[in-house]
N, C-alpha and C positions, 0 to 999 in steps of 0.2 A: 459466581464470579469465575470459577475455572472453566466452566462449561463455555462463556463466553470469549475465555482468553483461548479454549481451544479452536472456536471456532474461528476465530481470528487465523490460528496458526497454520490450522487444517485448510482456510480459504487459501494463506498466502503460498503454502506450498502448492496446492492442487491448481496454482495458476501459473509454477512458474514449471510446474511436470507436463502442467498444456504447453505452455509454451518453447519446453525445450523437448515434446513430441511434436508439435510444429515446426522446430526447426532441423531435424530429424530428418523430415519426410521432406523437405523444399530442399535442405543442401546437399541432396542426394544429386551428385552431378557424373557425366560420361566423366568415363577417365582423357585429358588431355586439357581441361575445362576447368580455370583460373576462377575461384571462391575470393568476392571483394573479401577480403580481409578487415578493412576500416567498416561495415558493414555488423559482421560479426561482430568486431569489437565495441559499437554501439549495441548489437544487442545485447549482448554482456552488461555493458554498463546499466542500461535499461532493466534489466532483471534486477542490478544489484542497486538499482535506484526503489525498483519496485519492495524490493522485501527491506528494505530500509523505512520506506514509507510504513508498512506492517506493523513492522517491531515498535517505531513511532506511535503508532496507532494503540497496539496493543499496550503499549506501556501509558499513555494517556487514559485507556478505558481502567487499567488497574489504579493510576494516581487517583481518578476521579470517583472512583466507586463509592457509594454511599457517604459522598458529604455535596454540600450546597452546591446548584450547579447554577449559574448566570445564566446560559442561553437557554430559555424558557424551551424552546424545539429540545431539546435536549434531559430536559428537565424531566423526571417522574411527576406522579402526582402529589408527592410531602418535597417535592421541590429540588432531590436530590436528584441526584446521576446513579443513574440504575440500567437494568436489561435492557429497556426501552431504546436508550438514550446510543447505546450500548449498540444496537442491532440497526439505530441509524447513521452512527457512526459505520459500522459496518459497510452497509449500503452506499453509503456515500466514497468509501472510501474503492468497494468494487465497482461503482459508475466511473468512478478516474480512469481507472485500471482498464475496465471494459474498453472506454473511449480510445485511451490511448494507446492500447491492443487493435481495435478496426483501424484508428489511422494509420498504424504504424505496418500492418499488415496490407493494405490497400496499399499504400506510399513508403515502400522502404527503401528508407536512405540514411546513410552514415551522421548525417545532419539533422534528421528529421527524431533520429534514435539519442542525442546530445543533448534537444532543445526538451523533447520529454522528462530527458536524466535532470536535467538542471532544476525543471518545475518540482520534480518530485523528491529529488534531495532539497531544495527550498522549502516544501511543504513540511516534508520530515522535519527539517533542523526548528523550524518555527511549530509544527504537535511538540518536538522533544524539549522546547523550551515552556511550553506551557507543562506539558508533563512533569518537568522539573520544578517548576514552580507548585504544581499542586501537590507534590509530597511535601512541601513543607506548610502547605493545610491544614489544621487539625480536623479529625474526625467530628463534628459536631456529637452533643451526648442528648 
């Protein structure tokens, strides 16, 4: 279980270390040479949509550990939510992430960086409500 919630933690930083050594190397600009501002400030929020998503995540993969899990994809094979489940959650969660890193990197725009944040603080709020609900789950025995 820890080994997993590290991995969780170790993914979300090591993408947001990419991405603010990506922006690093791009807003390197001549001196004289106006940095959008409203730009940055999308990506800011974007990062801080991203590691929101994360902590979501990770705390959903802890609620759910080792009791009954419904979505069968998800599900081990005694039916609970385990490493499996765990590692596609993962996956799933760094395909978002991936996506909306190409798009966002191909097409940056202070609007395009909002409409990302809104998806993924939506996604988060709606993992953290199920996560909340599955701590008050008992552990099956």
């Amino acid at each position: 279980m820890r080994n997993i919630l590290l991995i969780f933690t170790l993914g979300a930083s090591a993408l947001c270390a990419q991405e603010a050594l990506f922006l690093q190397n791009r807003l390197t600009v001549p001196q004289g040479q106006i940095v959008d501002r409203k730009l940055l400030a999308g990506q800011r929020l974007w990062r801080a949509s991203v590691a929101a998503l994360a902590a979501a995540n990770a705390m959903d993969v802890h609620s759910s550990w080792n009791k009954h899990e419904l979505n069968s994809t998800l599900a081990g094979a005694g039916g609970t939510f385990g490493a499996q489940g765990a590692l596609l959650k993962l996956g799933m969660q760094g395909g978002l992430v991936g996506i909306e890193y190409l798009l966002t990197r191909r097409h940056p725009s202070p609007r395009l960086y909002r409409a990302v944040s809104f998806i993924n603080f939506g996604v988060a709020a709606g993992i953290g409500s199920v996560a909340a609900h599955n701590y008050t789950v008992p552990v099956p025995r």
